[in-house]
VEXBALO-297045 format. One record per residue (C-alpha): residue in three letters; x, y negated, z. Coordinates in pm, whole numbers, padded with zeros to 5 digits, always signed. Layout:
<recs>
ALAXYZ
...
</recs>
This chain:
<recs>
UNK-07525-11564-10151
UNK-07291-11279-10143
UNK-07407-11116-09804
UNK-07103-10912-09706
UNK-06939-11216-09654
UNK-07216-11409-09460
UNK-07229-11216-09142
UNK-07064-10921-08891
UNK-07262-10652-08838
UNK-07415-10701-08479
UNK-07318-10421-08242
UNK-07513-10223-08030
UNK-07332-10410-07725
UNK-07628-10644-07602
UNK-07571-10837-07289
UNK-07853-11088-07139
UNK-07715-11352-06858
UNK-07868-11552-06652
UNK-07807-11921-06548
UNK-07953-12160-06298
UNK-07958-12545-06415
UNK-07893-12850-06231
UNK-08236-12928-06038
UNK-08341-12607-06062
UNK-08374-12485-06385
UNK-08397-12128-06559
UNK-08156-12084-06864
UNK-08165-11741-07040
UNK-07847-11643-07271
UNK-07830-11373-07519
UNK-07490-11219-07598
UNK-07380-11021-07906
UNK-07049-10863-07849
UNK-06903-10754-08175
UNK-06690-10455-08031
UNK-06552-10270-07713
UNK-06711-10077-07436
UNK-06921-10222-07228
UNK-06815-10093-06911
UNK-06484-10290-06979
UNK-06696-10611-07047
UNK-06837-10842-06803
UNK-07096-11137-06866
UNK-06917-11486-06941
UNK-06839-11675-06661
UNK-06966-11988-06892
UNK-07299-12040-07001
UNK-07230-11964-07363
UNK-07570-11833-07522
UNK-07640-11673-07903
UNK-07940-11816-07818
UNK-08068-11964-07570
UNK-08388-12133-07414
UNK-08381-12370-07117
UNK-08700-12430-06898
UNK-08663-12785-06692
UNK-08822-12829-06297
UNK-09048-13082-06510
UNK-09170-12741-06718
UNK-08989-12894-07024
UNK-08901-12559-07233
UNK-08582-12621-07483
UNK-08516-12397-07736
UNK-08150-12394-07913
UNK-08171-12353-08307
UNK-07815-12230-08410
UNK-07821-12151-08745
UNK-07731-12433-08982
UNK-08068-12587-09140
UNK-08050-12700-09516
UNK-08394-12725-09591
UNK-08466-12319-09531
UNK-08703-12377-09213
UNK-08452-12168-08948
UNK-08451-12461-08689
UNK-08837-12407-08759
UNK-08865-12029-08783
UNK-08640-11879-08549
UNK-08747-12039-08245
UNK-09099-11951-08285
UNK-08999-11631-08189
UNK-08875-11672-07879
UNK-09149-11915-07850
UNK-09405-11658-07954
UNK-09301-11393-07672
UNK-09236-11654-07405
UNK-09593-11738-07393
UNK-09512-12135-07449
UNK-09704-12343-07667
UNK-09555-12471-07941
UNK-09604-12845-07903
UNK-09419-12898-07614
UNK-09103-12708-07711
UNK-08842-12954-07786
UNK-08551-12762-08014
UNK-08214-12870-08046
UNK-07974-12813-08320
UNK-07650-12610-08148
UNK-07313-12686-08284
UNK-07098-12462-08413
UNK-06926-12251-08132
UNK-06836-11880-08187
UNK-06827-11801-07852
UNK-07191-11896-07719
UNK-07334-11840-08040
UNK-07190-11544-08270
UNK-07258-11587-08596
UNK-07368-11901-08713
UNK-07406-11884-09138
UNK-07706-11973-09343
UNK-07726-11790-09640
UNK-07801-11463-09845
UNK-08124-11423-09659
UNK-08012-11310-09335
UNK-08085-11552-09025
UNK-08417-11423-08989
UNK-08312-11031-09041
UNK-07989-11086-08792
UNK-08183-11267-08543
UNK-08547-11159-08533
UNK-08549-10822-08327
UNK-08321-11042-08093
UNK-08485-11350-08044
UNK-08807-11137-07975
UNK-08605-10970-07668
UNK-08453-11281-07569
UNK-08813-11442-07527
UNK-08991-11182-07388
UNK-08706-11098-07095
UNK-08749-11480-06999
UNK-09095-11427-06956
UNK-09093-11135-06781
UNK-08850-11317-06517
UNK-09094-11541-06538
UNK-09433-11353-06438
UNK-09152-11157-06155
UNK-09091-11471-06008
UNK-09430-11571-05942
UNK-09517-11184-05846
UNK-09259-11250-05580
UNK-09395-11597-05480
UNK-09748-11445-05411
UNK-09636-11145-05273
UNK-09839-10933-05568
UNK-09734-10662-05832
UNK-09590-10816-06099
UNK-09893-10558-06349
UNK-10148-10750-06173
UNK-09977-11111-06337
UNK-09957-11187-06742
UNK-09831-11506-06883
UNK-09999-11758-07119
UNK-09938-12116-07209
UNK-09635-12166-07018
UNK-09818-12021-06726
UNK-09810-11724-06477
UNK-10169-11610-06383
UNK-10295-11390-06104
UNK-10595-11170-06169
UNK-10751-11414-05880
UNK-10718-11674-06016
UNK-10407-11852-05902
UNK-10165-12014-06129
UNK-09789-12146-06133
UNK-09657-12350-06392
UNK-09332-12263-06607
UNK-09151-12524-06431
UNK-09283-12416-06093
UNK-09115-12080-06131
UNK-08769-12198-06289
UNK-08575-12217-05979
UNK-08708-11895-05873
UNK-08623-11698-06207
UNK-08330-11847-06225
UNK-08198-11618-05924
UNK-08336-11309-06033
UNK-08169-11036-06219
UNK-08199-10953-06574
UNK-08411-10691-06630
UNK-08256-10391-06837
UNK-08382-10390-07216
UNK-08610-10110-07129
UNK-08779-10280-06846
UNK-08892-10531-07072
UNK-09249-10508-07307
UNK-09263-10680-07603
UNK-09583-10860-07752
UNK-09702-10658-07979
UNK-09794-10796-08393
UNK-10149-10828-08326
UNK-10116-11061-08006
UNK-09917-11236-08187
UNK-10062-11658-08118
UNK-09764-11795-08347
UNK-09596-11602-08627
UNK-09752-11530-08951
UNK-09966-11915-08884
UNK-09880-12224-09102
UNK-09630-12451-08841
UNK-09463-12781-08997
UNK-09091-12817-08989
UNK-08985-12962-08671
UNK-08842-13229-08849
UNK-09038-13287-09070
UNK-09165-13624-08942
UNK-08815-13768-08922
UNK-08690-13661-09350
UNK-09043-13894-09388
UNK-08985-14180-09207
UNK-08595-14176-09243
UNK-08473-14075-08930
UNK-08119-14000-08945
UNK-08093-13589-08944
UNK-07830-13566-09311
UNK-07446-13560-09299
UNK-07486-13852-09531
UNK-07625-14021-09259
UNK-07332-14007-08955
UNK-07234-14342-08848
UNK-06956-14428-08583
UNK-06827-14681-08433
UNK-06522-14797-08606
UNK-06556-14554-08913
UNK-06424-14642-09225
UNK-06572-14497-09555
UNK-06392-14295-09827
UNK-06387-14162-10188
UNK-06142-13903-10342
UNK-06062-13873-10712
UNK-05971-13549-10889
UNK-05818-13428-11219
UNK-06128-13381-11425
UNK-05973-13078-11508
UNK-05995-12796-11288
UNK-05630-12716-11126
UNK-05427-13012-11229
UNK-05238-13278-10994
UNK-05160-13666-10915
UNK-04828-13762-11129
UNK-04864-14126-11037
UNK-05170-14368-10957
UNK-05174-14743-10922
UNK-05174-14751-10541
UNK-05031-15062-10504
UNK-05297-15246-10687
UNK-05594-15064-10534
UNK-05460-15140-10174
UNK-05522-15530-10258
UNK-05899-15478-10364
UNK-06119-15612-10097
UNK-06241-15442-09785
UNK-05961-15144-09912
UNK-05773-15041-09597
UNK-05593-14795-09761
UNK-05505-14554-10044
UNK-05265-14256-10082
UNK-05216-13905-10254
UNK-05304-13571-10090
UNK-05131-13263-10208
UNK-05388-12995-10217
UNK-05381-12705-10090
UNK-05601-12367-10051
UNK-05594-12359-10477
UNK-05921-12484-10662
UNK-06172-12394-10426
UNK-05958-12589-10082
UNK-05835-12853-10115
UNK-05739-13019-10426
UNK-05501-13262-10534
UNK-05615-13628-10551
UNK-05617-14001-10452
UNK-05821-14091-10171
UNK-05988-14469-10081
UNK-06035-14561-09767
UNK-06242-14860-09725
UNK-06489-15094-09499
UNK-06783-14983-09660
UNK-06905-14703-09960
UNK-06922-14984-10172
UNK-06592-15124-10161
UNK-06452-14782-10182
UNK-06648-14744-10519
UNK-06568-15027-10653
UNK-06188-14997-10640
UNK-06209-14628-10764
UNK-06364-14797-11063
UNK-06033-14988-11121
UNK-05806-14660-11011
UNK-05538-14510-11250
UNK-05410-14162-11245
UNK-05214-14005-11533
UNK-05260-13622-11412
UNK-05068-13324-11496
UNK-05387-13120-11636
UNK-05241-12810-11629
UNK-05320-12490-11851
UNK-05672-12485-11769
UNK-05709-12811-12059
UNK-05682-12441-12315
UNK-06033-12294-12205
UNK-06374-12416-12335
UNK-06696-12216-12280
UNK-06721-12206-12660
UNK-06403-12022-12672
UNK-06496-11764-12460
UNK-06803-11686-12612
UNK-06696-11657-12937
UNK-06428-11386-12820
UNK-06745-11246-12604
UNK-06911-11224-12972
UNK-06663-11067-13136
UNK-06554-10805-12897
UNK-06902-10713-12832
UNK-06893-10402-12989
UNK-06535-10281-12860
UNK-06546-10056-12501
UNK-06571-10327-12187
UNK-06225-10310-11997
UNK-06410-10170-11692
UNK-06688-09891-11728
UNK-06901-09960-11435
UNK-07108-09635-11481
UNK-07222-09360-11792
UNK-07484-09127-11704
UNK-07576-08864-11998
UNK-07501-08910-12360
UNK-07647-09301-12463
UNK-07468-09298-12813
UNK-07643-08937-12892
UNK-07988-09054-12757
UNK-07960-09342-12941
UNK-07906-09217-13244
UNK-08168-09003-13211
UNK-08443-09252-13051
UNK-08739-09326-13238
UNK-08694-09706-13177
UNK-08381-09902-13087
UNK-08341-10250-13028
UNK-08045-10450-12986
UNK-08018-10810-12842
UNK-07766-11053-12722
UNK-07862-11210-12383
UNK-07699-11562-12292
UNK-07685-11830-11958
UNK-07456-12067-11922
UNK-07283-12231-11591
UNK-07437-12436-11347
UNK-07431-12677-11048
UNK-07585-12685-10705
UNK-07712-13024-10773
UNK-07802-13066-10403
UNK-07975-13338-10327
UNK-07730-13500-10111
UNK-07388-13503-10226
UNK-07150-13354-10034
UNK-07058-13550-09768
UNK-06844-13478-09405
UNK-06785-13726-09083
UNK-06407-13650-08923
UNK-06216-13799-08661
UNK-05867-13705-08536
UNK-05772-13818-08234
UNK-05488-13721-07972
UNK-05451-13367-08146
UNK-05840-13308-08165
UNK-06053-13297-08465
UNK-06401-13380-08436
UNK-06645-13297-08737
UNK-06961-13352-08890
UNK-07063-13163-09122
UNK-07394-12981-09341
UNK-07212-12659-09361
UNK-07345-12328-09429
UNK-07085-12098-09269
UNK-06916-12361-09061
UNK-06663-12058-08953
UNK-06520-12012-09319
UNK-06456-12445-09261
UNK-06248-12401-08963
UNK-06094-12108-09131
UNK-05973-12363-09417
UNK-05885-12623-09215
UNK-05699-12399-08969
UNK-05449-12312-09335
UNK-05473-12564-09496
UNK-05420-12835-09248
UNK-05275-12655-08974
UNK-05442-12747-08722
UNK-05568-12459-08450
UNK-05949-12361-08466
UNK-05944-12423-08089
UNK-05865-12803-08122
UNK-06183-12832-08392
UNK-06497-12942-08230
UNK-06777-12890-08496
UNK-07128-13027-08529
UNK-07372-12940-08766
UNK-07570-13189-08931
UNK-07909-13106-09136
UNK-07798-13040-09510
UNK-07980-13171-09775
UNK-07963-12872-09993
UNK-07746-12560-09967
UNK-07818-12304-10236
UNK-07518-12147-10171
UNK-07257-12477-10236
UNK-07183-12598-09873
UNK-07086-12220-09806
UNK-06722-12359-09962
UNK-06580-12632-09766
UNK-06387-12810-10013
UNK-06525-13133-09931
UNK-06515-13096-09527
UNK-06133-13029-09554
UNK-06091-13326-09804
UNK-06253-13552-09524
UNK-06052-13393-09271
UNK-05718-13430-09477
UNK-05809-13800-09510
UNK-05881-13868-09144
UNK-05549-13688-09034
UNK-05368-13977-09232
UNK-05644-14309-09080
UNK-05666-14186-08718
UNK-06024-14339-08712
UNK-06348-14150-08802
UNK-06391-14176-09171
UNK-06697-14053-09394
UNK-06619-13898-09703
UNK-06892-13890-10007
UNK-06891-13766-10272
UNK-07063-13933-10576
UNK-07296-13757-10817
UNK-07073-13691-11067
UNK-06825-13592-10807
UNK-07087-13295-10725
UNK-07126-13201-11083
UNK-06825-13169-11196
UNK-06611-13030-10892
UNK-06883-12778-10813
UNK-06840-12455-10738
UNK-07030-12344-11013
UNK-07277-12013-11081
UNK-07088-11801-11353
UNK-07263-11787-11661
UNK-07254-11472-11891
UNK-07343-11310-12218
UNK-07516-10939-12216
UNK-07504-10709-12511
UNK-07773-10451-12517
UNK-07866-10185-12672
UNK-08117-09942-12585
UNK-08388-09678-12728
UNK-08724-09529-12647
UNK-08852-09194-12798
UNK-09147-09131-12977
UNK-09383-09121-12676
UNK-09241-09453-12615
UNK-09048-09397-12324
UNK-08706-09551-12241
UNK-08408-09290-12309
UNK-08116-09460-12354
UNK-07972-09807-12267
UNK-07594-09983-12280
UNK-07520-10279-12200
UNK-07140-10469-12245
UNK-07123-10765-11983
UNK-06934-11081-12012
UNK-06856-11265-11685
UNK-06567-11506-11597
UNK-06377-11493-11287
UNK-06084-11652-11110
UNK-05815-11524-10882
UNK-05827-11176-11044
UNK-06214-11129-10980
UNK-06546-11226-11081
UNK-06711-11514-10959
UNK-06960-11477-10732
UNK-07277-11320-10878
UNK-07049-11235-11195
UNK-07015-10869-11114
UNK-07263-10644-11228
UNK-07304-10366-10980
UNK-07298-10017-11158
UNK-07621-09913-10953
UNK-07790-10222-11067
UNK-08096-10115-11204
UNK-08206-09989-11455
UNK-07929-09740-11384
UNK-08052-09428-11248
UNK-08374-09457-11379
UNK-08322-09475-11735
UNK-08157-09109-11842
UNK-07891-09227-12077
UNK-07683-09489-11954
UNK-07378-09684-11947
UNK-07284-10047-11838
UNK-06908-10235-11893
UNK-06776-10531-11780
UNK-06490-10750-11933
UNK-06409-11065-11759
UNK-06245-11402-11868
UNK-05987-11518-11632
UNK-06052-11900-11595
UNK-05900-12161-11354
UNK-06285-12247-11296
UNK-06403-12269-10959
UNK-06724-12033-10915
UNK-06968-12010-10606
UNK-07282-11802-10473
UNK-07583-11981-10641
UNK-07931-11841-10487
UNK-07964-11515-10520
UNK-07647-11408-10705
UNK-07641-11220-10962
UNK-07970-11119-10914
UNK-08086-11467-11070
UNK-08014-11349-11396
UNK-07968-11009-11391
UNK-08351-10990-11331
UNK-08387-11228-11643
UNK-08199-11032-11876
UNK-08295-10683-11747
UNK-08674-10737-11684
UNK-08718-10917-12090
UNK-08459-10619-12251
UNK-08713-10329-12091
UNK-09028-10584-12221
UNK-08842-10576-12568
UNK-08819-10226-12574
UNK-09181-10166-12430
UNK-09293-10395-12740
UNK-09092-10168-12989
UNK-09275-09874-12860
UNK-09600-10029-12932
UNK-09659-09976-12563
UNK-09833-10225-12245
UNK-09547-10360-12069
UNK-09652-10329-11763
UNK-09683-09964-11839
UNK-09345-09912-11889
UNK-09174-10117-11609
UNK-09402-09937-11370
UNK-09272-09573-11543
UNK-08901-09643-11535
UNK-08946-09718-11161
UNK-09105-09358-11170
UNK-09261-09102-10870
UNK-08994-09068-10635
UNK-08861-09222-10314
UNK-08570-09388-10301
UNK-08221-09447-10455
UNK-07960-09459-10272
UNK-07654-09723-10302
UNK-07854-10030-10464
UNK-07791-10354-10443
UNK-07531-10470-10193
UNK-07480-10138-10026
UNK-07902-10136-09934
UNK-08108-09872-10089
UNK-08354-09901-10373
UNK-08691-09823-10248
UNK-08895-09744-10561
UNK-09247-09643-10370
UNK-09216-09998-10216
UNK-09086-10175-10580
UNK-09351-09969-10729
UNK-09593-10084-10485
UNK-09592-10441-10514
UNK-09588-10462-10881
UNK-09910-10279-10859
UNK-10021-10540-10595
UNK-09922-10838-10779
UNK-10087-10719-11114
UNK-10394-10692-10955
UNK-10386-11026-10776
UNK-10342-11140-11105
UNK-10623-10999-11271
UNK-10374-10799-11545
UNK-10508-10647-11815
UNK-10866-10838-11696
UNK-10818-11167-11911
UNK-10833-11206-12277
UNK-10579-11550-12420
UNK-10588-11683-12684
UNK-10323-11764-12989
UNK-10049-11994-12734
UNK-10110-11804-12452
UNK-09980-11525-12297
UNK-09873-11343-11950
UNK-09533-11186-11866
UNK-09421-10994-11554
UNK-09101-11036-11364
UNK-09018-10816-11045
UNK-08672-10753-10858
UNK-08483-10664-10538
UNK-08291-10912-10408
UNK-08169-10966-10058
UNK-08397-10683-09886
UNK-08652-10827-10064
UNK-08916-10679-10300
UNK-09110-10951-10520
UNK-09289-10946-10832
UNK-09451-11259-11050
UNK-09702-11290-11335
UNK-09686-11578-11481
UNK-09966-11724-11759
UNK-09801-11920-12013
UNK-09915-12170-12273
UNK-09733-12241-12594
UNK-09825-12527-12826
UNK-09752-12503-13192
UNK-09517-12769-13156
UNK-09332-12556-12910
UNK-09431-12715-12591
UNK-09443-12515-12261
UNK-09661-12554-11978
UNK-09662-12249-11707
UNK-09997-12242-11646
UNK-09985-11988-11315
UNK-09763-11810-11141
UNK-09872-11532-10920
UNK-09612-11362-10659
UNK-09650-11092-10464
UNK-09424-11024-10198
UNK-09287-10725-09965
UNK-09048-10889-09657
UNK-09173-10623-09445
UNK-09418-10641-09149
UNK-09404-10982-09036
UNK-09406-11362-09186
UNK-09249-11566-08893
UNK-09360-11891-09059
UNK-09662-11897-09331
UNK-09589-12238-09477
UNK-09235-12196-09446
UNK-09238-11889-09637
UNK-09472-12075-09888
UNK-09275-12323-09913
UNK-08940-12083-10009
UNK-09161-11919-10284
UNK-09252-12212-10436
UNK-08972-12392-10418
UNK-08771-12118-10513
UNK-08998-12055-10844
UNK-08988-12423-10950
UNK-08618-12417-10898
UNK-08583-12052-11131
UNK-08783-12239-11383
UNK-08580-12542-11398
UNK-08280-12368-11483
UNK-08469-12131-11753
UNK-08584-12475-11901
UNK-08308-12731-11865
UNK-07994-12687-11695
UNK-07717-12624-11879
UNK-07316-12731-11819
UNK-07059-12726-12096
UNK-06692-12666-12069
UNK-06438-12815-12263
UNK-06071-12873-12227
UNK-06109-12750-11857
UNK-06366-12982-11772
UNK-06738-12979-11731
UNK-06910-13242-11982
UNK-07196-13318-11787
UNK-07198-13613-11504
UNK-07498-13712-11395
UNK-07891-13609-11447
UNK-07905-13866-11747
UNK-07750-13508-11881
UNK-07811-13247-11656
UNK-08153-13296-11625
UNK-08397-13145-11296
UNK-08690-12962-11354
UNK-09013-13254-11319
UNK-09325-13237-11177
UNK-09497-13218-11489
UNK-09290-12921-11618
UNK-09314-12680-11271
UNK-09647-12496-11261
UNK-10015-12624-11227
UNK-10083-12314-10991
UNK-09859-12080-10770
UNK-10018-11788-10576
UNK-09834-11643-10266
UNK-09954-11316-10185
UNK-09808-11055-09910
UNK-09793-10677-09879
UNK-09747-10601-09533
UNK-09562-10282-09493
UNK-09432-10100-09186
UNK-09030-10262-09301
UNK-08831-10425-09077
UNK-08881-10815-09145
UNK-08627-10988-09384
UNK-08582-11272-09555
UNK-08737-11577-09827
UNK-08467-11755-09947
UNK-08286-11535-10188
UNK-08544-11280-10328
UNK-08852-11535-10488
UNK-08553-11653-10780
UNK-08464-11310-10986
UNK-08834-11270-11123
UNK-08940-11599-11240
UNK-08746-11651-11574
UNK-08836-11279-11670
UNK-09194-11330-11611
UNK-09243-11680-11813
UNK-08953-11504-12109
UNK-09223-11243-12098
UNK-09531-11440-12123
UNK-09406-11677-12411
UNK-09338-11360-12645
UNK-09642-11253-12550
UNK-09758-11616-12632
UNK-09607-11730-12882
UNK-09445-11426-13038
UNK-09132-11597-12948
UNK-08818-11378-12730
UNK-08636-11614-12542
UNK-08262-11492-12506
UNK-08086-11762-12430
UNK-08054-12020-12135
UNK-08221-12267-12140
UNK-08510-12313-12364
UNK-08417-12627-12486
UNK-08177-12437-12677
UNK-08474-12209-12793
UNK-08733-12312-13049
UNK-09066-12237-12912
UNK-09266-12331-13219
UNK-09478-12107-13388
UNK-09748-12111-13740
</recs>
């Protein structure tokens, strides 16, 4: 997910503020002010925390997870750091989900890999000023120098021996002051009790025995249940439905057109059910009737465009995006050039759980329940779409079941919202499966033509590649824009990139990691093409283009390249995985895949085998991995490289959406079918290089190498190159 849109930059402005609870307690806030001097600030006179932790009389310690959780492990993660340097254990903190509140929280978006960068040197603070208010208020108690105290398991000790409790010295904290940042030590990484060790997801219990945590879940008294039909094409309108007849259906309390508004990513035109139940409501959409005004959009097919990519292929891109030296004289005068089409279609989300919000407006308020990733960009759309004032929104935020980047638009919360505007009572809006399919907000797909030459040493000296994307409202979709510092440029001599984009009506959204999700596909099989033409080791050449030196500057998203540390872990993760060591046999093969993506640097080998029948099994998949210094959570990180590699392998292998007439095809996973157990890998190795880097974040960064490694390690193989998404488009088989 696009991170420049994800969150403010935090300002040096840092204010701490104290609060005493009723019975005695000890709050702790943490305030980010985005702007302004600080003399001309004062502390809230409201307790309204970024984050906060609460510490009961009874010794109860409550921390407050504010970041949306879809499945990531933040409600998990980012309170074991505050957990970590308050000295508590972590079975008895009890966390609580915050709702969405700008004002006691900042910001509050999930997504692009940044609630652990934005939050982690801050959360450490927060935790370790509470304790040392802590270990000062029982250095006052006994009448002792606060060095002769130190805090452990939710306890203050005295080098004599004596003890208080957490809850003992609550009441007492509570009045102190807050210590200035400088007055306050930090645990260093190697006392560290809690991060970097494998902790379960605080709710993990509950998503097993079916505790309701999901959006999907909400239930209110009184609340009335709802579906909402749209023009299967993208962009059209309601000319007339049978209203009439659907109002007489049983348990329908009502049925009416909406509008639209905020064009095809806000809120779009339609006929919403209200009913008694989910079922009823489905039931009479099955018997609904709209003729629709389809619009223009009916013209474009993703077969179209291609074939108009195809053809203009070899004509100049309508933007240049970068030319470095002379690639049309180097390539004439290579000793090898290759030339190769590269191809991915669209895709969907396919969350798990539909989309799905709970609404309720009453006396001018609107209440809301939602799994939204950047609930702020949902007010925003409300607020102009609706009209209504972001100060009469109350927002909660339920666990998502899924993100990936789709519940970062809030079509569907302002479609609920619409709805309950007209009912007055709370009303659930879901959306059905092929409602998620084919109203996503879909990742771009693309077609790359390459061309590019080594010399007679075999070294890459020339490379151009023309870039297809699609876009709407005058601009790529997101993850459709190839960056002109994207690498390989800069590191290969002769080079030059264009884009030309199709205007669509389409609507397009961040998928996980954007761009770099293919990108890294494309880019890291062209240089294993090329490294084949030269007769050369692949892993030879990847490792020379990233070459000796230090750094380039202006990568990816604004950030940096930092070749010693891409260099680095390639290195690392061949030799976890034995490269080079291991001799296969006819069908199998291994492939690298490395990338930066999100302030992350990872790199996979994976081991292949192909059958002569053309079946693929991915027999290993080794990743190693540079975050930085620390891994808050072990299994949660785990658990986003894994996930994240059986997820970049299902779309290499399977998912696929075609447009026709405006419309995606595809409805349910009868036809868009999920990666299954038996296709993800028998073995995935997770393997760290600590390095003195700020920590970042897992979400984003595991995708980009995956389909590059396993292209990689079926030519290799098989003798097959996979250019095309996905292989079941691609014959495997081989003699």
């Amino acid at each position: 997910m696009s991170t420049s849109t994800l969150s403010a930059p935090v300002n040096r402005r840092d204010f701490l503020k104290l609060s005493g609870l009723a019975g005695g307690g000890l709050a702790l806030a943490f305030y980010i002010r985005s702007g302004g001097d600080a003399a001309a600030q004062s502390a809230p006179t409201d307790f309204s925390p970024n984050a906060f932790i609460r510490i009961s009389p009874a010794g109860v310690v409550t921390i407050v997870s504010k970041q949306p959780e879809m499945g990531q492990g933040v409600k998990t993660s980012l309170p074991m750091i505050i957990a970590e340097q308050l000295e508590v254990p972590w079975k008895d903190v009890v966390i609580e989900q915050g709702d969405f509140d700008t004002k006691k929280y900042g910001n509050q978006s999930a997504g692009g890999s940044q609630s652990t960068p934005s939050n982690y040197d801050n959360f450490h603070l927060l935790g370790a000023t509470a304790r040392t208010m802590l270990v000062e208020a029982a250095a006052q108690t006994w009448g002792v120098p606060a060095a002769e105290c130190r805090a452990e398991n939710a306890t203050v000790l005295h080098k004599s021996g004596k003890s208080l409790k957490y809850g003992q010295l609550a009441a007492k904290a509570a009045a102190l002051p807050v210590p200035a940042k400088e007055q306050v030590k930090l645990k260093p990484e190697s006392e560290f009790k809690l991060l970097g060790k494998r902790i379960p997801q605080v709710d993990s219990v509950k998503i097993a025995t079916g505790a309701p945590l999901f959006g999907i879940d909400m239930k209110l008294p009184g609340m009335v249940y709802a579906m909402y039909e749209k023009c299967p094409a993208f962009g059209g309108k309601v000319v007339s439905a049978n209203l009439d007849q659907i109002k007489t259906l049983p348990g329908i309390k009502d049925a009416f057109v909406l509008e639209g508004g905020g064009g095809v990513k806000g809120l779009v035109p339609g006929v919403a059910i209200v009913a008694d139940s989910t079922w009823a409501a489905i039931s009479a959409r099955k018997q609904l009737k709209v003729v629709w005004d389809e619009g223009s959009v009916v013209d474009q097919s993703w077969d179209k465009f291609v074939a108009t990519a195809r053809a203009d292929a070899g004509k100049p891109g309508k933007t240049q995006l970068r030319k470095d030296g002379d690639p049309d004289t180097a390539l004439k005068s290579a000793a090898k050039v290759v030339e190769a089409e590269y191809v991915y279609p669209f895709i969907s989300h396919a969350n798990l759980e539909p989309q799905n919000t709970t609404a309720h407006w009453k006396d001018g308020m609107l209440t809301v329940w939602t799994p939204a990733q950047i609930p702020n960009l949902a007010v925003g759309l409300i607020t102009r779409v609706l009209g209504i004032p972001a100060e009469k929104i109350k927002m909660h935020l339920t666990r998502a079941g899924g993100g990936f980047g789709r519940r970062i638009s809030a079509d569907y919360v302002v479609e609920t919202c619409a709805i309950a505007q007209k009912v007055g009572v709370p009303v659930k809006l879901t959306w059905s499966r092929e409602d998620d399919l084919r109203h996503d907000h879909y990742r771009p797909g693309g077609l790359h033509f390459l061309k590019g030459g080594v010399d007679a040493s075999g070294k890459v000296v020339a490379w151009k590649n023309h870039f297809f994307t699609f876009g709407e409202g005058g601009s790529p979709g997101s993850g459709g824009s190839l960056h002109k510092d994207e690498l390989p440029a800069r590191i290969v001599p002769n080079f030059q990139s264009e884009q030309t984009m199709f205007a669509t009506g389409w609507p397009m959204g961040p998928w996980r990691a954007p761009g770099s999700c293919v990108f890294g596909w494309v880019f890291n099989s062209f240089i294993d093409e090329l490294a084949h033409a030269a007769g050369r080791e692949p892993a030879s050449v990847h490792l020379e283009l990233l070459g000796t030196g230090k750094s380039l500057p202006g990568g990816q998203g604004g950030r940096a390249y930092d070749l010693e540390r891409f260099r680095n872990v390639v290195k690392f993760t061949l030799e976890k995985a034995g490269w080079g060591k291991k001799k296969y046999a006819k069908g199998q093969g291994a492939g690298l895949g490395y990338y930066f993506s999100h302030r992350g640097y990872f790199a996979q080998v994976a081991e292949v085998t192909v059958s002569k029948e053309g079946e693929l099994k991915v027999d290993r998949v080794v990743c190693g991995y540079d975050i930085g210094s620390q891994v808050v959570n072990l299994s949660g990180a785990e658990n986003q490289i894994e996930g994240s590699i059986v997820d970049g392998l299902g779309v290499l292998m399977t998912q696929e959406l075609n447009i026709e007439r405006g419309r995606v095809v595809q409805g349910n996973f009868n036809d868009y079918p999920l990666i299954r157990i038996n296709q993800s890998p028998t073995k995935i190795e997770c393997h760290q290089l600590k390095t003195a880097n700020p920590t970042t974040g897992m979400g984003e960064p595991a995708i980009p190498p995956i389909a590059g490694a396993v292209c990689n390690a079926i030519f290799a193989a098989a003798g097959k190159r996979v250019r095309q998404m996905p292989l079941t488009r691609v014959d495997l088989r081989w003699a």
